[in-house]
N, C-alpha and C positions, 0 to 999 in steps of 0.2 A: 355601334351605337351604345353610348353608356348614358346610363341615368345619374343624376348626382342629386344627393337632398344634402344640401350645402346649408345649414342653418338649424336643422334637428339633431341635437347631440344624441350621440349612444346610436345612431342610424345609420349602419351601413350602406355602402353605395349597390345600387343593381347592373352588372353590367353584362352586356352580351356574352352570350355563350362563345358563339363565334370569334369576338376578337379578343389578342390578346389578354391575359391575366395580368392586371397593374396591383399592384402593393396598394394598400387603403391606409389610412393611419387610423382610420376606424375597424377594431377587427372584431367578427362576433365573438358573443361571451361563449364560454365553457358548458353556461346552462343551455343555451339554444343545440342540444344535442340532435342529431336525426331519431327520430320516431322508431324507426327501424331497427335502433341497438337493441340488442339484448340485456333485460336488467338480471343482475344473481336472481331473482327470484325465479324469472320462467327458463335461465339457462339449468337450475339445479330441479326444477321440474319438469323439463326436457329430457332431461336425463335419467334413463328409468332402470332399474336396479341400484344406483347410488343410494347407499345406507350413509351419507351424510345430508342432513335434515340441511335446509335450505334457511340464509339467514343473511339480515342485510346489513349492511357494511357501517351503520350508525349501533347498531345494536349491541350492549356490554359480553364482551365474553370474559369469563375466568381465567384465571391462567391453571396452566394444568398441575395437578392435586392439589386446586381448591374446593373445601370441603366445606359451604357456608353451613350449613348445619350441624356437622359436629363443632365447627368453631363457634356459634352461636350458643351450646349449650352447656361448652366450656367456659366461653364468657359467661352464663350467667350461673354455672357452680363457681367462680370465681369469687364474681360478687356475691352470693348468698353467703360463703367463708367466711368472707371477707364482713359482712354484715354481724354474722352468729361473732366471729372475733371481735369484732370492735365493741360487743357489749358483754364482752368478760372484765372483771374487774384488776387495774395492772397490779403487776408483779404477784398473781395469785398461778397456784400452779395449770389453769385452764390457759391461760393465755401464755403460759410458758410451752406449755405442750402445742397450741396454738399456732408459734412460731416456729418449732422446732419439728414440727408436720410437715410441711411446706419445703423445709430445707432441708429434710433426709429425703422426699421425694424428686425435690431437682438434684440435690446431690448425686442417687442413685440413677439418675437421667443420665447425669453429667458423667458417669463412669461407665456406666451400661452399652451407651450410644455417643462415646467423645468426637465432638465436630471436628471438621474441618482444622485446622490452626492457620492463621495467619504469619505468614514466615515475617521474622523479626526486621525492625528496618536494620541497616548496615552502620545508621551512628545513632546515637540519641542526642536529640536537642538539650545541651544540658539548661539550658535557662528556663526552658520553658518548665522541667521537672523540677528544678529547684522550687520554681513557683511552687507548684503542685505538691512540693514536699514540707515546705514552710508551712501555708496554709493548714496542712492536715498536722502537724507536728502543733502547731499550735491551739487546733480544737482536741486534741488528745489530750495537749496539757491544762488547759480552761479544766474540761471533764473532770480529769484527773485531780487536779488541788480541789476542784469543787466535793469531789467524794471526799478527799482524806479532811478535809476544812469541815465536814457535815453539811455544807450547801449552804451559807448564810445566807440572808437576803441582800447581804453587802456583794457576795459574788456567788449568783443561783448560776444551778451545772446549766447544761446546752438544754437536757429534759424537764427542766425546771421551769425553762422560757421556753421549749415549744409546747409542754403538756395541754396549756389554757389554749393554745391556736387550733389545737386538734380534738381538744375535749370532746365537742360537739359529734353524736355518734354517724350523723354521714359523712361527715370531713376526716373522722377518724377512720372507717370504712374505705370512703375511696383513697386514704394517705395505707393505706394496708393493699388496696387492689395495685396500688403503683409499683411499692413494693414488692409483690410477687412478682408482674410484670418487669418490673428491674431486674429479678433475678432471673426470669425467665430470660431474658435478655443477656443475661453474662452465660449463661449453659451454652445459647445459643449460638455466640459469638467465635 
């Protein structure tokens, strides 16, 4: 004897215990689970001496030696640095010492503790570095006639036209936080 509800979608058919098993093209969902599973929670509270704390399968884990709290207090002596620098006056010797903190510290990082290295690829794309050498060849030389010229306002150096965009002391700040992140990023690498 089979039952059919032939017209309620998402409703499975009920069919006799007894006869045959037929293939439905209605199949129940994944969420209609039997009652009777066991969830992580009372499997890992069944289990008694397990020194692993019980926890459920949506919930964020860490990946191992994450350390949110010493990273938190590093981000914010970062930013504080990065604050006390941005309101030194430029090219005075505070802000030269300023920057030159920061890069004997990763320096000493970078030699103390040398990563990993990346093995070299087997060719170099030459076009692509040609780019990338043009480019940089060419803000060298702006720079550079712009210092020996004295910086007209006929042709202001690269620092000339960013100073006004960073002027402002949190944009100067966070252009100083990136920076160190930058570098921390090449130690890293």
């Amino acid at each position: 004897m089979v039952a059919e509800n032939a017209g309620a979608p998402g409703v499975a058919s009920v069919a006799d215990p007894a006869a045959p098993s037929q293939a439905s093209p209605i199949q129940a969902s994944p969420i209609q689970a039997s009652p009777v599973q066991a969830s992580p929670i009372s499997a890992g509270l069944e289990a008694e001496g397990s020194a692993v704390e019980p926890r459920l399968p949506w919930e964020p884990r860490l990946p191992l030696g994450a350390r949110p709290a010493r990273n938190a207090m590093i981000g914010a002596a970062l930013v504080g640095y990065a604050w006390l620098l941005a309101g030194t006056a430029p090219f005075s010797t505070k802000a030269l010492l300023g920057v030159l903190l920061p890069g004997a510290v990763l320096g000493a990082i970078a030699y103390g503790r040398p990563p990993e290295r990346i093995p070299p690829p087997d060719a170099i794309d030459v076009t692509g570095f040609s780019y990338w050498l043009i480019c940089v060849a060419l803000l060298f030389e702006w720079e550079a006639s712009a210092v020996r010229d004295n910086s007209p306002p006929s042709h202001p150096s690269l620092t000339d036209l960013i100073n006004p965009l960073i002027d402002p002391h949190p944009i100067k700040a966070a252009a100083i936080v990136v920076w160190l992140l930058a570098g921390w990023a090449l130690v890293r690498r």
